[in-house]
N, C-alpha and C positions, 0 to 999 in steps of 0.2 A: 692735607686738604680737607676741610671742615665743610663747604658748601657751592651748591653753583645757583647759578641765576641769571637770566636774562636781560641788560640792560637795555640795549637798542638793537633789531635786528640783525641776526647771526653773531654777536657780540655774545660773549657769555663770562660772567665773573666767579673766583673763586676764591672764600676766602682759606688763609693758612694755618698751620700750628706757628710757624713763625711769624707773625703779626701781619705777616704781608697781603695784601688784596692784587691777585693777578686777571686783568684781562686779556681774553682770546678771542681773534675774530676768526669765524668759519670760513674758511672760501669751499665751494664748489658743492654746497649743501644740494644732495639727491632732489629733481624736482622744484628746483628753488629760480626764483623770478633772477637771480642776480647771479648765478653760479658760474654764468659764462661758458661752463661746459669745459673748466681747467680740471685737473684732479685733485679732488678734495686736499685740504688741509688745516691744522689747527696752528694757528698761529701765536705770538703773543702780543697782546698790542699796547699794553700800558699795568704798570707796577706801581701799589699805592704804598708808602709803609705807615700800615694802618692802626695799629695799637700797642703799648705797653710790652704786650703777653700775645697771647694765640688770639685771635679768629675765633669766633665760635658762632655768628649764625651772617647772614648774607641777606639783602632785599635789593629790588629793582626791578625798576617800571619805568616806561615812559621818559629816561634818560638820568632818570635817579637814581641816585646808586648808595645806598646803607649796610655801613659793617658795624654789627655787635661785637665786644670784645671780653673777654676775663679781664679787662679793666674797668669793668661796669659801666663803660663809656659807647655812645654811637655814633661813629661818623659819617659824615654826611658831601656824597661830592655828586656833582652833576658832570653827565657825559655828554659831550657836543655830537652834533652830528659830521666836526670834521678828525672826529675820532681823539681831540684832546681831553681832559679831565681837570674840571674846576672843585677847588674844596668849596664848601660852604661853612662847615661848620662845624661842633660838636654838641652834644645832647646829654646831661648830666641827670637821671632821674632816677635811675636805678641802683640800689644797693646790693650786686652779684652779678657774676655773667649773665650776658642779655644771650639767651638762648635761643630766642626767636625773633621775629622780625619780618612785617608784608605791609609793603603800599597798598593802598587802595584807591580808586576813582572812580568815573561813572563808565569808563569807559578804558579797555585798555589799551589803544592806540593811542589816549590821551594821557596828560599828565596826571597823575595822582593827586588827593587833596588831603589824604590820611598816608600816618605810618601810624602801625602798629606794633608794639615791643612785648615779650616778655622776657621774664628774668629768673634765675634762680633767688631770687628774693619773694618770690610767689607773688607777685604784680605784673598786670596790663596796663600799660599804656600807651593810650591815644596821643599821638602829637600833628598836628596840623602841618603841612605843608607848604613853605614859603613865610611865616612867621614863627613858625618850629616851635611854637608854645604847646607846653603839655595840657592838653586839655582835661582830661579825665587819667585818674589813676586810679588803678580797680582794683582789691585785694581779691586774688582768683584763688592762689591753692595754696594751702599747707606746703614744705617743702621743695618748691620752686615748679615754673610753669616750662614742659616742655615740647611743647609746639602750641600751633595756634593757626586761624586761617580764617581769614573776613569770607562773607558771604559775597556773591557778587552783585547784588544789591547794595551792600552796604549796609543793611539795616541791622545784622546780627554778624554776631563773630565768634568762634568756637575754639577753647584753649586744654590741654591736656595736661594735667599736673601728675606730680610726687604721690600726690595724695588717693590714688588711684580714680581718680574723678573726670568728668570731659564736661565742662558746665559750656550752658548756650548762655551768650549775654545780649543785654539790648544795647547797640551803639549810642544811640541817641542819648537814653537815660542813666546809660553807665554801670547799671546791674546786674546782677544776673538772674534769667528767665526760666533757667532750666537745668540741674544739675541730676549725672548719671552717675554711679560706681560700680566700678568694672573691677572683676575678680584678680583682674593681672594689670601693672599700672601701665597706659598710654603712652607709646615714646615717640608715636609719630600719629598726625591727623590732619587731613586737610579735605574741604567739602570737592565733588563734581565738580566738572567744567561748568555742569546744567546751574549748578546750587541745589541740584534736587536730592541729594543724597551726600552723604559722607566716608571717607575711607580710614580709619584707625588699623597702628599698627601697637600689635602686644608681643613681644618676643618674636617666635614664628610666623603668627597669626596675622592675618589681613580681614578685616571684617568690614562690610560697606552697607551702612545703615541707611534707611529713611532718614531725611531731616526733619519732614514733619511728624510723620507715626513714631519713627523711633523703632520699625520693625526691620529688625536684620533679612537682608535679601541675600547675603553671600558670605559666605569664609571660607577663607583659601590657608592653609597649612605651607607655610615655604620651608625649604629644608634644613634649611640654618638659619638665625638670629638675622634680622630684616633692617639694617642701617639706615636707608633711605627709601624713599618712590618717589615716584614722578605720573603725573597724568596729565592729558591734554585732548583739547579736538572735543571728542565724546565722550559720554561713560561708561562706556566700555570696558578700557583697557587701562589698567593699575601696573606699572615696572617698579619691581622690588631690588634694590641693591644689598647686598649679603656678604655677614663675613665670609670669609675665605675667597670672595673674589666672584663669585659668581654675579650672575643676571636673571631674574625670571620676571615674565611677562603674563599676568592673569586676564584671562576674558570673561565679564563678570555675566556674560552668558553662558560660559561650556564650563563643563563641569570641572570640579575644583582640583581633581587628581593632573588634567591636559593642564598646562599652561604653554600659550598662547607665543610666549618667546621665551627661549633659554640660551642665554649666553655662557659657557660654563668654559671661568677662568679667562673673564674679561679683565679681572686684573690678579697681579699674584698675591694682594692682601685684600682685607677687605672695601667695599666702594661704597664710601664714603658719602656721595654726593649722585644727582641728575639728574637729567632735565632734557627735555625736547625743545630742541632748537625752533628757531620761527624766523624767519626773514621777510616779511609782511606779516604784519601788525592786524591787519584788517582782514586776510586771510587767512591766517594763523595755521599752524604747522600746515604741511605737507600731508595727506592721509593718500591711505593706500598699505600699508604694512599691514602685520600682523593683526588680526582683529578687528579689519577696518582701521586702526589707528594709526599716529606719524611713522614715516618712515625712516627716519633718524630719530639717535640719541647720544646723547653726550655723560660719558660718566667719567667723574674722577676717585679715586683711592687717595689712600693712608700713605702710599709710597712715593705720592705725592706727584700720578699722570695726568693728563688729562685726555680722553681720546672719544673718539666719534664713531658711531657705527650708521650702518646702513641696513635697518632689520629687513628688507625685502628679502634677504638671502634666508630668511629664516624658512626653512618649510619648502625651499624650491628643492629640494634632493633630499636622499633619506641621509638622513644624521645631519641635514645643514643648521637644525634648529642651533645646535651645540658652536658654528662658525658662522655669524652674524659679520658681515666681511666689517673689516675694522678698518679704517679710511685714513685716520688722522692720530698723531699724537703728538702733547707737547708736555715739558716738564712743568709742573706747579711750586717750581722751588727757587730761591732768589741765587741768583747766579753772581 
């Protein structure tokens, strides 16, 4: 399992090493308008087989649903809201795995009007939504681009390369505004809920920058090599996915030795993937956990789970930080 993402409320996708794209709907999300108060679980709700070769990055918004593949291809299908899944199409523009990948809109309850890609071909681009024309293609990094993350304005977008670099670009005119080099190269980055600040990952290291000054407010030490995050709600709270399987949770107000949630030996490999669930669009996760932040999360691994926690358990007893109660699992692998 290479990635998750949220398609349409409590729906979450993820894509594979075996080509395949699997959706999971939540039932009985902590707090949630729709949970009905059954006992949670992850379900599967729909299987795409989606490229060539593996999966390598995942988007979706607003009912769109985008897999990047090591066939240098993206595809492209819409989810209905009575839970079927329509193709649209495919996207030919990149020469290498398309390693990242994020709609954007003016809004996110609404539909999307941008997708944005990168590749290890060291290109961004812009593709429009609904006539899928590439509008802008932007040479970003030496060595291939490995994350990236629109502003939520829209007006700027920010991509992490090979080349140990994090350039700010202008969407409008397609340039870039702003380039930084970092001692250790960038393998993950993605701005605040706010837009007011940014969070880069380097190996270990969790560092959460100004976006306008450019002045580092926080770095957090995690204790193994940093796979994925996740953040939502506020910005507050950064969840780090780690090989060997763990979970920690930074609060980018307490100090950086405390973190905020630990799940240790959420899965038995490394986790891969996650994301905070949301079941209203408009209300947007659940808060109340750890740090003020959602009270669910959803992580998948390398061994190819998918499973759901309920971090309110974090901190109610001594040592529950370590048993985050775990609610839900399903397999991420084609049966």
């Amino acid at each position: 399992l290479v990635h998750l993402h949220e398609v349409r409320m409590a729906t979450v996708v993820a894509g594979t090493y075996e080509r395949f794209v699997f959706g999971f709907h939540l039932d009985g999300l902590p707090g949630s308008s729709g949970g009905g108060g059954g006992a949670p679980e992850v379900v599967r709700s729909f299987t795409l087989d989606a490229h060539l070769s593996a999966c390598k990055s995942i988007a979706a918004q607003g009912g769109f649903l985008a897999s990047g593949g090591a066939d240098d291809l993206i595809r492209v299908w819409h989810h209905n809201p009575d839970g079927a899944t329509a193709e649209i199409g495919t996207l030919s523009g990149h020469e290498g795995n398309v390693t990242c990948m994020q709609f954007h809109g003016s809004d996110f309850t609404k539909e999307p009007t941008r997708l944005v890609s990168g590749s290890v071909d060291g290109n961004v681009i812009i593709w429009s939504v609904g006539q899928w024309d590439a509008l802008k293609t932007m040479k970003a990094h030496r060595g291939g681009v490995h994350a990236l993350s629109v502003h939520r304005s829209g007006l700027v977008a920010m991509s992490a390369g090979a080349d140990s670099h994090i350039a700010m670009w202008d969407m409008k005119k397609g340039r870039v505004a702003h380039k930084t080099k970092l001692k250790t190269k960038p393998e993950l980055l993605a701005f605040t809920p706010s837009g007011n600040s940014y969070a880069s990952v380097a190996g270990t290291r969790l560092t959460i920058t100004s976006a306008e000054t450019g002045i580092v407010s926080g770095v957090f030490d995690a204790p193994k090599r940093v796979m994925c995050m996740a953040q939502a709600g506020d910005d507050n709270l950064t969840c780090l996915g780690m090989e060997g399987g763990d979970v920690f949770g930074y609060d980018h107000r307490a100090p950086p030795t405390k973190p905020a949630v630990t799940i240790t030996k959420a899965h038995p490999t490394r986790v891969k993937a996650m994301v905070f669930p949301v079941d209203d669009a408009e209300r947007g996760p659940v808060m109340g956990g750890p740090g003020g932040g959602p009270v669910s999360l959803v992580t998948g691994s390398s061994e190819g789970t998918v499973r759901l926690w309920d971090l309110r358990a974090v901190g109610a007893s001594k040592g529950a930080a370590a048993r985050a109660r775990d609610m839900g699992m399903a397999d991420a692998r084609d049966e």
